[in-house]
C-alpha positions in Angstrom: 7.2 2.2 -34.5 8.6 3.7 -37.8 10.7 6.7 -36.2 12.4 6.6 -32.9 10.6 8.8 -30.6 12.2 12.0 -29.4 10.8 12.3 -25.9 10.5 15.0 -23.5 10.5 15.6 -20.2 7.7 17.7 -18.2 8.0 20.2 -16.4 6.2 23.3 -15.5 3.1 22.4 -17.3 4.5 22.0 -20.6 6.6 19.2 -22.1 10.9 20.1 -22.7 13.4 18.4 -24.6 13.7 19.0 -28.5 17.9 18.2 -29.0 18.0 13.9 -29.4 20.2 12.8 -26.9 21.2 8.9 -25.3 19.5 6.3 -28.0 17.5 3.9 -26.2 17.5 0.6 -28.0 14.6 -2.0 -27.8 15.5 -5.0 -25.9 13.8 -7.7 -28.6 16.3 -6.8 -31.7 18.6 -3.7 -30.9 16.7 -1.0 -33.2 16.5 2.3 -31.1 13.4 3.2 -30.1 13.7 6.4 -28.5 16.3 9.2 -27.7 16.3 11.0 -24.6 16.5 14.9 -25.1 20.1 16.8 -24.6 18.3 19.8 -23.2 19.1 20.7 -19.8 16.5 21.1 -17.5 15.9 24.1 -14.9 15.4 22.3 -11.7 14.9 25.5 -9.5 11.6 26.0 -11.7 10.3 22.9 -11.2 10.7 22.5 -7.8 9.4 26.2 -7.9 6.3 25.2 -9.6 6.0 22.2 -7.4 5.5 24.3 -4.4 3.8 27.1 -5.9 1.3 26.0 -8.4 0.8 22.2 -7.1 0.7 22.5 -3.2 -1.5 25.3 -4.0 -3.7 22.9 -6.4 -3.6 19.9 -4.6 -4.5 21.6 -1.2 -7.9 23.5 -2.9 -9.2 19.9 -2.7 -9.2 17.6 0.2 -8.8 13.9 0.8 -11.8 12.4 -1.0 -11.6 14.5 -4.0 -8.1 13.8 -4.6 -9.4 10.3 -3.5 -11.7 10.8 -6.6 -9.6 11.7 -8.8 -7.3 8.9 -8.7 -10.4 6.9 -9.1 -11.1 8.7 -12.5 -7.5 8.6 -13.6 -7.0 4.9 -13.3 -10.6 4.3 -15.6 -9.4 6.9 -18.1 -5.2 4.9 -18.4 -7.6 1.4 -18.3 -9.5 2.6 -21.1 -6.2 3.4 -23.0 -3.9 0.0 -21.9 -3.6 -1.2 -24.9 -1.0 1.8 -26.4 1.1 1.0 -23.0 1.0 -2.8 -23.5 2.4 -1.6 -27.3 5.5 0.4 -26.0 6.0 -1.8 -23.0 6.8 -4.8 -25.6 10.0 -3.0 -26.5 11.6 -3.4 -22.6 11.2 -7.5 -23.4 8.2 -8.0 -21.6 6.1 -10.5 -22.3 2.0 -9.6 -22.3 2.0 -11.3 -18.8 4.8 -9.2 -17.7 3.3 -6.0 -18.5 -0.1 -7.1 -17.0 2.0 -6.3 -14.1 3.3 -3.1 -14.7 0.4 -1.4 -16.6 -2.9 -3.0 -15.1 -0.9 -3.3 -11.8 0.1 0.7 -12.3 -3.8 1.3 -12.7 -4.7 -1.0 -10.0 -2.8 0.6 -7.2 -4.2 3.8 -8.1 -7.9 2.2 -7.8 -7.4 0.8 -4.2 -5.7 4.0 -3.2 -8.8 5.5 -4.7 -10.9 3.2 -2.8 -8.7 3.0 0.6 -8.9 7.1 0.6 -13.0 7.3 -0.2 -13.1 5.1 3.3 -10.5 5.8 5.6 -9.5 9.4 5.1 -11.7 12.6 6.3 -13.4 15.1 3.9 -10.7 17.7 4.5 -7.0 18.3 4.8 -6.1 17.3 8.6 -6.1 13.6 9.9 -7.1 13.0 13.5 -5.0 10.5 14.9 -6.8 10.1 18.1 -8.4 9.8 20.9 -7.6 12.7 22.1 -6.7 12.7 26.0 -7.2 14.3 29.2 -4.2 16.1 30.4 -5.8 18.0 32.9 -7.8 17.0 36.2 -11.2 19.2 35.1 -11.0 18.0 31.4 -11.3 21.4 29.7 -6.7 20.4 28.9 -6.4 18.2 26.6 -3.9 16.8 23.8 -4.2 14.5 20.5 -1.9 14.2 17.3 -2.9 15.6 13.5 -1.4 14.5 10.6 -1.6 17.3 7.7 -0.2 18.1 3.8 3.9 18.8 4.3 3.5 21.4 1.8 6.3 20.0 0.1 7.3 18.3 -3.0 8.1 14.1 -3.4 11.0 13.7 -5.6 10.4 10.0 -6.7 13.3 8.2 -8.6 12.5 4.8 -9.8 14.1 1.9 -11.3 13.6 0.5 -15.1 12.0 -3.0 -14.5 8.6 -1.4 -14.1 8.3 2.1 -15.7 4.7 2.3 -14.9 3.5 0.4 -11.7 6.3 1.8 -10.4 6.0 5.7 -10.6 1.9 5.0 -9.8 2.6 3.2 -6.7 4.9 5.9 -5.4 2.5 8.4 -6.8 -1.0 7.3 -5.7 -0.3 7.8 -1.6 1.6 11.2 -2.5 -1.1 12.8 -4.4 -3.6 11.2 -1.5 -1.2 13.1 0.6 -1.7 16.6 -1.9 2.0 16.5 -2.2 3.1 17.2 -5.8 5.7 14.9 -7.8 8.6 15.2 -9.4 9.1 11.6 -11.3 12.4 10.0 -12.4 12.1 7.1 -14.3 15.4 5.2 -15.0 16.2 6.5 -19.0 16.6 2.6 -20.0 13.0 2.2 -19.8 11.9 6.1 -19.5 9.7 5.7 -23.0 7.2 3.6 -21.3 7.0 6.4 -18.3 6.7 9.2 -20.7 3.9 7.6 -22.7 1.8 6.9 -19.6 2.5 10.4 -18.3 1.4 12.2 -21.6 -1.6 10.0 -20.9 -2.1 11.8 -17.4 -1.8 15.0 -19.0 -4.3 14.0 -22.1 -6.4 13.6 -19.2 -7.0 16.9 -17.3 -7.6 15.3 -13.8 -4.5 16.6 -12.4 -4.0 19.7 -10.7 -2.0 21.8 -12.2 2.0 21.0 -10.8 0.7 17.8 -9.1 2.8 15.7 -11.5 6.1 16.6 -13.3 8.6 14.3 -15.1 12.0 14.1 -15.5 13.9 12.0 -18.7 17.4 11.8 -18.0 19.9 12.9 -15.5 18.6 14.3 -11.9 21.1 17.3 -12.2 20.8 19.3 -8.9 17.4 18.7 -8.2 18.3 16.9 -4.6 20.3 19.9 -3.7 17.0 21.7 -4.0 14.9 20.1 -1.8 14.7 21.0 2.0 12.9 19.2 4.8 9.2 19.7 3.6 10.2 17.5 1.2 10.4 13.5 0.3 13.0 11.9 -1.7 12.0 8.5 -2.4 14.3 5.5 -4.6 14.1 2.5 -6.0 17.1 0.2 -7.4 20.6 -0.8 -6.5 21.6 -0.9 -2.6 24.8 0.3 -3.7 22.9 4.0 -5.2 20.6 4.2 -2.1 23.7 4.2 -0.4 25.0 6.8 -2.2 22.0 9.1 -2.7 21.1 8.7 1.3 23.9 10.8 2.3 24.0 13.4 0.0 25.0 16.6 1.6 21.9 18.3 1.5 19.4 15.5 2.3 21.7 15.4 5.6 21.5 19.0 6.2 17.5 19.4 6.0 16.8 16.0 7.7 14.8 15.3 4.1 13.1 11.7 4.9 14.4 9.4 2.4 12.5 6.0 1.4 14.9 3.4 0.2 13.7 0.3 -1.7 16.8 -1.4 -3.1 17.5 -4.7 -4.8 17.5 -7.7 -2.0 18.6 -11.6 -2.5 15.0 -13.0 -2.0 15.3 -16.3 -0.4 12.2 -19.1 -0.6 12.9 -22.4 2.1 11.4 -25.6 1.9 10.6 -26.4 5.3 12.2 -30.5 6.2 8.6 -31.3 6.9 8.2 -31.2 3.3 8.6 -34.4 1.1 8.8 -34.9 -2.8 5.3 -36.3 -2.3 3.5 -33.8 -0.8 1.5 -31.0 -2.9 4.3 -28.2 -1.3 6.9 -29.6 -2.9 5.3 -28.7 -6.1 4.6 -25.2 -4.9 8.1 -24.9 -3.9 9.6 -25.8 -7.1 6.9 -23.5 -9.1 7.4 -20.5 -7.1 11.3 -20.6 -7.6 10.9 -21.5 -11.6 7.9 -18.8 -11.9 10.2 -16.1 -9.9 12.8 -16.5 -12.2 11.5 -16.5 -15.7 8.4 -14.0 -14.7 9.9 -10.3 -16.6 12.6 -12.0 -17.3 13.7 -12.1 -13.4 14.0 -8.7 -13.2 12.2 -8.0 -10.0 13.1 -6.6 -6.9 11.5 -9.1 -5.1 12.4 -12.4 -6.9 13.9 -15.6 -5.7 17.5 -15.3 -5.3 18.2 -18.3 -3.0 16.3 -21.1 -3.2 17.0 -23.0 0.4 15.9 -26.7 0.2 16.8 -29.3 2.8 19.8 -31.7 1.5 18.5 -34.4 1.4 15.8 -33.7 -0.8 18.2 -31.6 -3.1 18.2 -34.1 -6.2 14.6 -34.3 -6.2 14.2 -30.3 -6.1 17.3 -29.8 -9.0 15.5 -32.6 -11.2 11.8 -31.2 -11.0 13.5 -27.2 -11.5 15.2 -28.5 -14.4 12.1 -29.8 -16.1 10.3 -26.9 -15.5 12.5 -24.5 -16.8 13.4 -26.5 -19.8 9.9 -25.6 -21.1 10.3 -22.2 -21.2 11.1 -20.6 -24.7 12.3 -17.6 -24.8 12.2 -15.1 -27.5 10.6 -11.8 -29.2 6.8 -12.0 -26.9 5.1 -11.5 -29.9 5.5 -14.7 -31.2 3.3 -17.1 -30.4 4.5 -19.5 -27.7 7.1 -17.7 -26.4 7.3 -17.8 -22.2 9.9 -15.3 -21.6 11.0 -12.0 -23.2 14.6 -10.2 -22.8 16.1 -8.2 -20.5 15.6 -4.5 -20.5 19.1 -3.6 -22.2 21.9 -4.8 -23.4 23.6 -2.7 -20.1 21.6 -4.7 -18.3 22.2 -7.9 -20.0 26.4 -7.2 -19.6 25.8 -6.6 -16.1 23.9 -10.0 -15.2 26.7 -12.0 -17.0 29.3 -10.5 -14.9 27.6 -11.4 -11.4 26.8 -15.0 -12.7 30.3 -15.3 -13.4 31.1 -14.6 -10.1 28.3 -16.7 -8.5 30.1 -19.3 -10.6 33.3 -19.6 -9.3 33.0 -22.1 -6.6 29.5 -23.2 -7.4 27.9 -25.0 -10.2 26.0 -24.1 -13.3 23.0 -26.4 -13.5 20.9 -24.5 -16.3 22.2 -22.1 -18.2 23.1 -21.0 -21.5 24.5 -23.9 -24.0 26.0 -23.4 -27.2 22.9 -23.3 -29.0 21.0 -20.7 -27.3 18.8 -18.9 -29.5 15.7 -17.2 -29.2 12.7 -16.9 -31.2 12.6 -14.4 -33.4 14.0 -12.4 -36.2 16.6 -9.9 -34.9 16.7 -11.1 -31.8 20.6 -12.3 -31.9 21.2 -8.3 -31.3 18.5 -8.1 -28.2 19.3 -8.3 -24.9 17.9 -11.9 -23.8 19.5 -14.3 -21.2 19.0 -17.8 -20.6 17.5 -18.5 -17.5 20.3 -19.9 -15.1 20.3 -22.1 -12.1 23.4 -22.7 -9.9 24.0 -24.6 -6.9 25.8 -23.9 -4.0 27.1 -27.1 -2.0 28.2 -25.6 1.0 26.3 -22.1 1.3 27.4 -21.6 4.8 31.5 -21.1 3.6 30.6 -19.4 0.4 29.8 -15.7 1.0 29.0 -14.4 -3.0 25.8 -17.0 -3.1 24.6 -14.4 -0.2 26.4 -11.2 -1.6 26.3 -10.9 -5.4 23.2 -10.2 -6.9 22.4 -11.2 -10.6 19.1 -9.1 -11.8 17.7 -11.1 -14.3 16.4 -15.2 -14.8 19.1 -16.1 -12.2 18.7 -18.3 -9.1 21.0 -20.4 -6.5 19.9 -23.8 -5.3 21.5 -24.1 -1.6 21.3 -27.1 0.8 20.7 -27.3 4.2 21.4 -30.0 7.2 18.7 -28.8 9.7 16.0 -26.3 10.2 17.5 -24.0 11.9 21.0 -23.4 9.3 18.0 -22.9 7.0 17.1 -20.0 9.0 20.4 -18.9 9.2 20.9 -19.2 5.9 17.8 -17.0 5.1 19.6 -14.3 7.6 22.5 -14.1 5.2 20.7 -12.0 2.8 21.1 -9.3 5.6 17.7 -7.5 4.6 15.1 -8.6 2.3 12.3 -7.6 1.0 10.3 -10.7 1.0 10.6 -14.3 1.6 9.0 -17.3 0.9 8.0 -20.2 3.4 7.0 -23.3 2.1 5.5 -25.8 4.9 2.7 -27.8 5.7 3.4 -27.6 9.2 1.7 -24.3 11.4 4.1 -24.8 14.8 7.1 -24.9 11.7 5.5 -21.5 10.1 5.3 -19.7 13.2 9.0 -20.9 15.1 10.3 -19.9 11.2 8.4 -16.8 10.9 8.6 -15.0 14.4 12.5 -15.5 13.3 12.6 -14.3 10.2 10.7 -11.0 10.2 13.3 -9.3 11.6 14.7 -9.0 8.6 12.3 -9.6 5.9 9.5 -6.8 5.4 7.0 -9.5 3.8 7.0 -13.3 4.4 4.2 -15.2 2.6 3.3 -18.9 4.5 2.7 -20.8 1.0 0.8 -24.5 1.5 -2.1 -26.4 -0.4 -4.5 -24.6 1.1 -3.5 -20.7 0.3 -1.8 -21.7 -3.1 -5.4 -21.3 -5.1 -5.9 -18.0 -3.8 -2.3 -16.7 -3.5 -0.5 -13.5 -5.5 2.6 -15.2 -5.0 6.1 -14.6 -4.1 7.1 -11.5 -5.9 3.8 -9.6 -5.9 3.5 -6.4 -3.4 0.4 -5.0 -2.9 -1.6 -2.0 -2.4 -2.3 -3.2 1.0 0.7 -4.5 2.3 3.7 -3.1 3.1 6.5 -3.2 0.6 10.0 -2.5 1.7 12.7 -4.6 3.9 15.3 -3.5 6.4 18.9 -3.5 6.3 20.3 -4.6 2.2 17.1 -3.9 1.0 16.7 -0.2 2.0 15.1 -0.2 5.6 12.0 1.7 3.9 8.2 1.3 3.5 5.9 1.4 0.5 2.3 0.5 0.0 1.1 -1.0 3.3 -2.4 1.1 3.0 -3.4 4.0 4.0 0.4 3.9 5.8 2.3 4.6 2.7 0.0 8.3 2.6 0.9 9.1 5.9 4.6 9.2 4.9 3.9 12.2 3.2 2.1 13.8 5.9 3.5 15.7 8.7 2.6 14.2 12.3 2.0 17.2 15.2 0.8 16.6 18.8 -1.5 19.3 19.6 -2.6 20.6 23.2 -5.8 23.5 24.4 -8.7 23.4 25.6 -11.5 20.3 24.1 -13.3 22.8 22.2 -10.3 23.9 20.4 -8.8 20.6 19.9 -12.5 19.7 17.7 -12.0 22.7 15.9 -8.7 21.7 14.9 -9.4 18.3 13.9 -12.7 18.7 12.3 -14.1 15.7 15.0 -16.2 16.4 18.5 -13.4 15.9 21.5 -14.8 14.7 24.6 -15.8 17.9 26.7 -16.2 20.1 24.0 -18.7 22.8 23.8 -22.1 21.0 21.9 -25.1 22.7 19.9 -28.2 21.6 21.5 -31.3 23.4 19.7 -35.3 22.1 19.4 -34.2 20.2 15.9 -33.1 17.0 16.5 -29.7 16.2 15.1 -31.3 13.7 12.9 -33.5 15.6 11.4 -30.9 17.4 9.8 -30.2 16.8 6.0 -26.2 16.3 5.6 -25.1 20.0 5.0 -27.1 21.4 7.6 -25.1 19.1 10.6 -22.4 20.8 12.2 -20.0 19.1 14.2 -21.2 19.2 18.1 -24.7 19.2 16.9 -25.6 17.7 20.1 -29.3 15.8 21.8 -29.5 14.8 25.4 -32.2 12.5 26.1 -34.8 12.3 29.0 -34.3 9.3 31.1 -35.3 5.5 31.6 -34.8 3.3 34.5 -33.9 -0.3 33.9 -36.4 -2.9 35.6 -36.6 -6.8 36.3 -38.6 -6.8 33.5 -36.1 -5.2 31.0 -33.8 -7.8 31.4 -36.3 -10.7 31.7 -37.4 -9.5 28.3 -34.6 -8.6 26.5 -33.0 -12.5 27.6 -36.0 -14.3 25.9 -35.5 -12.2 22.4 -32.0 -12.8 22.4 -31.7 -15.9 24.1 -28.8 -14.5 26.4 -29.1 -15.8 29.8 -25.6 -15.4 30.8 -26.0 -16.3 34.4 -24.9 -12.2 35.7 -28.4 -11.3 34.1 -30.7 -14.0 36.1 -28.7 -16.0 38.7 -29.3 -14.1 41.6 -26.7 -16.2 43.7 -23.7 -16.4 41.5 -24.4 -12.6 40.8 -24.2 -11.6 44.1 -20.9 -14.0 44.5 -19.7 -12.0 41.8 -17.5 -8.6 41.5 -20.4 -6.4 40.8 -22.4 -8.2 43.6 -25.7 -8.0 41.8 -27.7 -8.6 38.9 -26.7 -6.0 35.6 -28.3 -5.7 33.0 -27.3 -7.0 29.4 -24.6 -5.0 27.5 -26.5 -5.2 24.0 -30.1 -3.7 26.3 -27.7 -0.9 27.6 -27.5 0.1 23.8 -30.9 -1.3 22.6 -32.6 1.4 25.1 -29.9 4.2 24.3 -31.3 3.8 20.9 -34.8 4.0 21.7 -33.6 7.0 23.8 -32.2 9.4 21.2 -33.4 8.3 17.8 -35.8 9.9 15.5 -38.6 7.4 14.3 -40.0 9.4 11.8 -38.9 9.2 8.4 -35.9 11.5 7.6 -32.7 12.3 6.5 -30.9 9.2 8.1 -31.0 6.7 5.8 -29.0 3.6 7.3 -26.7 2.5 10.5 -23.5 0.9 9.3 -21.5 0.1 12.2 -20.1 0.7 15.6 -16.8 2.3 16.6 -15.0 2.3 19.5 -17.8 0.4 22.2 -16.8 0.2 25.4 -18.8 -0.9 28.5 -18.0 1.0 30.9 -19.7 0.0 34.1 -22.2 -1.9 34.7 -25.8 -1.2 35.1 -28.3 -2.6 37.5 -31.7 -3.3 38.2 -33.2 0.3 39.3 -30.2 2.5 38.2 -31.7 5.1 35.6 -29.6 5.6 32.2 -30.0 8.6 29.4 -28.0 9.2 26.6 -25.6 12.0 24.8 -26.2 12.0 21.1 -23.4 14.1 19.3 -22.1 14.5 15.6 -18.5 13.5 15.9 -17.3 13.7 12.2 -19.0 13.8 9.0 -17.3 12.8 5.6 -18.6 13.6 2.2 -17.9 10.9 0.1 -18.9 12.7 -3.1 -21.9 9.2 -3.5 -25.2 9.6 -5.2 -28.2 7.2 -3.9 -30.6 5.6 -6.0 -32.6 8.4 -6.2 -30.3 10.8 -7.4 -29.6 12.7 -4.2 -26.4 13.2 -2.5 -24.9 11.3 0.5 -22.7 11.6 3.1 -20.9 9.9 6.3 -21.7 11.1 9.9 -20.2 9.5 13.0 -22.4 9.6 16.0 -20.4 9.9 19.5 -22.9 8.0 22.1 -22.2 8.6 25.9 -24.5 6.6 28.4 -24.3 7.7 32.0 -26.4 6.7 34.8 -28.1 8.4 37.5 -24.8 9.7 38.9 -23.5 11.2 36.0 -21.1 8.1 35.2 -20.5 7.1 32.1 -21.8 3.6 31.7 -20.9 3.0 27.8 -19.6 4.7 24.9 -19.2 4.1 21.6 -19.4 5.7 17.8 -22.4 5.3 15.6 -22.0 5.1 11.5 -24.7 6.3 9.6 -25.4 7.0 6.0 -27.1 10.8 5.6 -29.0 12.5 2.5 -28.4 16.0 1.6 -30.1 18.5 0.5 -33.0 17.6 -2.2 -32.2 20.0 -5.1 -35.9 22.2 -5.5 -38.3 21.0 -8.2 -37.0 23.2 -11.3 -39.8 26.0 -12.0 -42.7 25.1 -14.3 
């Protein structure tokens, strides 16, 4: 990089920022690499545009195109890593560290791609039912919706992961179709603007889904109101600060907090220095510290070992963490780049100062610490550091002072249960480590400790192969801790897009509760006409297309037959006796023959639009059914979802959920239960000759 770039912010739908303002130096030798822009930024316009132009955008499409979209954007930033891996070099990251940020940034948006393509609806309301009777005729019913907030997510993230994390904030919001407004930390903001002139190269967003902001926040939270979402990550001293700003306050703006924790990892006393675990253990601790440097949110603070296998830990730690060399990551052998900035580098040396009075150094930085490199005596590296704390239970700044970089404390315990204890001290974690071989151990430990950890991961020999370790949140899994460490969500599925949508109980009659949600509610009106349903290509269904069978009475014979292809003689369906001694008093009928003849009842043998079953929903046996009793079958479409898919032979397909009701002769419902089923549309007409 021959020039230092002059970067912008964006903002409006056009990039802002041509006066060179703060110098932002790389963290390998010093040089600058950027300047964040002097110009002052309009913040009414953008939240202006926000809720104009990008709730207006987002909202012309619906789940699964947005869903789609995200898809398409994560290929087209894979396709162009490579430039990010380049920039991200200058924060001191090694290629490995990086991997995290950049592929990890693109990952998230895949599965929220993926996680939205299957689990959220074709349009813009979410049914969150069943819905239920509140009335003694049925036609009064209620259910809960989750829909857009029409709002804008204000998103202001820390600088040890300038890409992963404004993606992992941004993937369940734009799901949601609520636009952002990003603020990376300006330390690291180079690496955020590159990736986000990527998103723009790309045309896939909306216009106003996505706007970013370089430098100061200015009065941008005293524009939001409470449509909105203000979400952080960093310091639990700024979430502190920023969570009772005036404003926020006054509007009841939901506020996410993800803030810095101290991590703990125990070595359960079952553990021995022979045992595989103990290896684990030390790993973990070594790999959590040196892995970007330590800067992580989630990394190992306090390792918690029992005291009498503390030499054996401190002498295997040491070892390990003598091998790594630190130094520019562009050199060949080099295991662990700098910190982001020499702010950050002055601010880690103060808090291990203070872990050190009272405790002792046992790695750290000797008098002839030098990394690889050329220049690298003016970049912000740190030697990773390992203290110990003798008597953690009296010493309150091993639990209290967080150093954010390659910094750990070793801290002894006499029994299993001062472990715990000790692992309570952090006050509010976002993730902790338990290593055991022992299941009874995991489960007294962990039904204890997830009251104030948001994530615990069970490490032994047998998930160590497969694990994603320690300090690695997930799509799917909820990231976020209570109490120090911000008493917020993140991730956790399709969860973390339903943050951004607003819940609402509605009430009326079942035919207008199906218009509502887009889904057939129990007692709403139906279609019944001479098509069957499933003769219908996948446009023409409506929901409440509806088919209600003729009848079939259930014989001796039924059963008889149905036990000898599926080898179920469960002694209700052919011991006479012990039947009769039974609740029902009677011989019933086999659950799986109850559906087996409901299918023959309402489905459409010839060949047709239907192209497979997936799945059941929702089965319930209701009552039983006897010998004699007569059964027929409700077949209505409940929901469909286009998933935007094209089969094999170039037509289009879509999702349809069946709602089945089996009643007897009464009029009782006997079963019930959802059917999934893949449907073709249309087939586009042979083009003229």
């Amino acid at each position: 990089m021959s020039q230092p770039l002059q970067l912008q912010s964006y903002i409006a739908g056009r990039f802002v920022g041509a006066r060179a303002g703060a110098a932002l130096a790389s963290a390998i030798d010093g040089r600058v690499v950027a300047h964040a822009h002097a110009d002052e930024l309009d913040f009414g316009e953008a939240v202006d545009h926000a809720r104009r132009a990008g709730v207006q955008s987002l909202l012309a499409l619906d789940f699964q195109q947005r869903a789609a979209r995200l898809k398409a954007l994560a290929r087209f930033l894979m396709e162009r890593k490579e430039a990010l891996y380049a920039i991200s070099a200058h924060t001191g990251a090694t290629r490995a560290d990086s991997w995290i940020d950049v592929e990890g940034g693109a990952g998230t948006l895949f599965a929220y791609a993926s996680m939205g393509s299957n689990e959220l609806p074709s349009g813009n309301v979410v049914h969150e039912g069943p819905a239920m009777a509140l009335g003694k005729k049925g036609q009064f019913a209620g259910t809960h919706i989750l829909v857009p907030r029409r709002g804008v997510a204000v998103h202001i993230n820390a600088f040890n992961f300038p890409i992963w994390g404004a993606l992992e904030k941004f993937a369940p919001s734009f799901l949601a179709g609520m636009p952002c407004i990003v603020k990376p930390a300006t330390a690291t903001s180079y690496v955020t603007e590159a990736m986000v002139r990527l998103v723009v190269e790309s045309g896939l967003l909306p216009e106003g889904a996505l706007q970013l902001v370089v430098g100061s926040t200015g009065d941008l939270l005293d524009r939001v109101d409470g449509r909105d979402v203000v979400t952080f990550t960093g310091s639990a001293d700024t979430a502190a600060k920023l969570r009772v700003r005036p404003n926020l306050i006054a509007h009841s703006v939901p506020f996410n907090a993800e803030a810095d924790s101290l991590n703990c990892a125990v070595l359960a006393d079952d553990v021995t220095p022979d045992d595989v675990e103990f290896d684990l253990f030390v790993k973990e601790v070594a790999r959590e510290m040196t892995a970007k440097a330590g800067q992580k949110c989630t990394a190992i603070r306090r390792a918690i070992v029992p005291r009498r296998h503390l030499d054996a830990v401190t002498e295997r730690l040491k070892a390990r963490l003598a091998k790594v060399v630190v130094g520019d990551p562009s050199i060949e052998g080099v295991t662990m780049g700098a910190l982001a900035s020499h702010e950050q580098q002055r601010d880690v040396a103060e808090r291990v100062a203070q872990l050190a009075r009272g405790n002792t150094v046992l790695v750290g930085a000797d008098a002839g610490f030098a990394p690889r490199g050329t220049g690298t005596a003016q970049g912000a590296f740190f030697a990773p550091t390992l203290l110990l704390c003798e008597r953690p239970d009296m010493n309150s700044a091993a639990h209290d002072v967080e150093a954010f970089g390659p910094v750990s404390t070793l801290m002894p315990y006499d029994d299993f249960d001062q472990a715990l204890a000790l692992a309570e001290r952090g006050r509010g974690s976002l993730v902790g480590t338990l290593v055991t071989r022992d299941p009874h151990r995991a489960a007294q430990a962990v039904s204890r400790l997830a009251a104030l950890h948001g994530r615990i991961l069970v490490l032994d020999r047998d998930a160590a192969p497969e694990s994603t370790g320690h300090g690695s949140p997930l799509p799917s899994l909820k990231h976020g801790g209570p109490g120090r460490a911000g008493g917020g969500e993140e991730l956790g599925g399709i969860r973390a897009v339903k943050h951004y949508l607003q819940r609402a109980a509605v009430q009326g009659s079942p035919t207008m509760l199906a218009a509502i949600t887009g889904e057939h509610v129990k007692g709403a009106a139906v279609h019944e006409s001479g098509v069957h349903p499933f003769r219908h290509a996948f446009e023409d269904l409506t929901v409440g297309d509806s088919l209600l069978t003729h009848r079939r009475t259930v014989t001796d014979a039924d059963i008889v037959a149905f036990g000898g292809i599926s080898g179920d003689f469960f002694y209700m369906h052919f011991d006479e006796i012990a039947a009769k001694a039974s609740p029902f008093g009677k011989r019933i009928a086999h659950g799986y023959f109850v559906l087996s003849a409901a299918a023959g009842l309402f489905v459409s043998p010839g060949e047709g639009p239907v192209l497979a079953n997936y799945g059941l929903d929702t089965l319930r046996f209701v009552k039983p059914v006897g010998i004699g009793d007569t059964i027929r079958a409700r077949l209505t479409c409940k929901r469909k979802i286009d998933r935007n898919k094209v089969g094999a032979d170039g037509r289009g397909q879509g999702v349809v959920a069946w709602d089945v009701e089996v009643t007897n002769q009464d009029g009782e419902v006997v079963a019930s239960y959802d059917i999934l089923t893949l449907v073709a549309k249309r087939a586009e007409p042979a083009p003229a000759a």
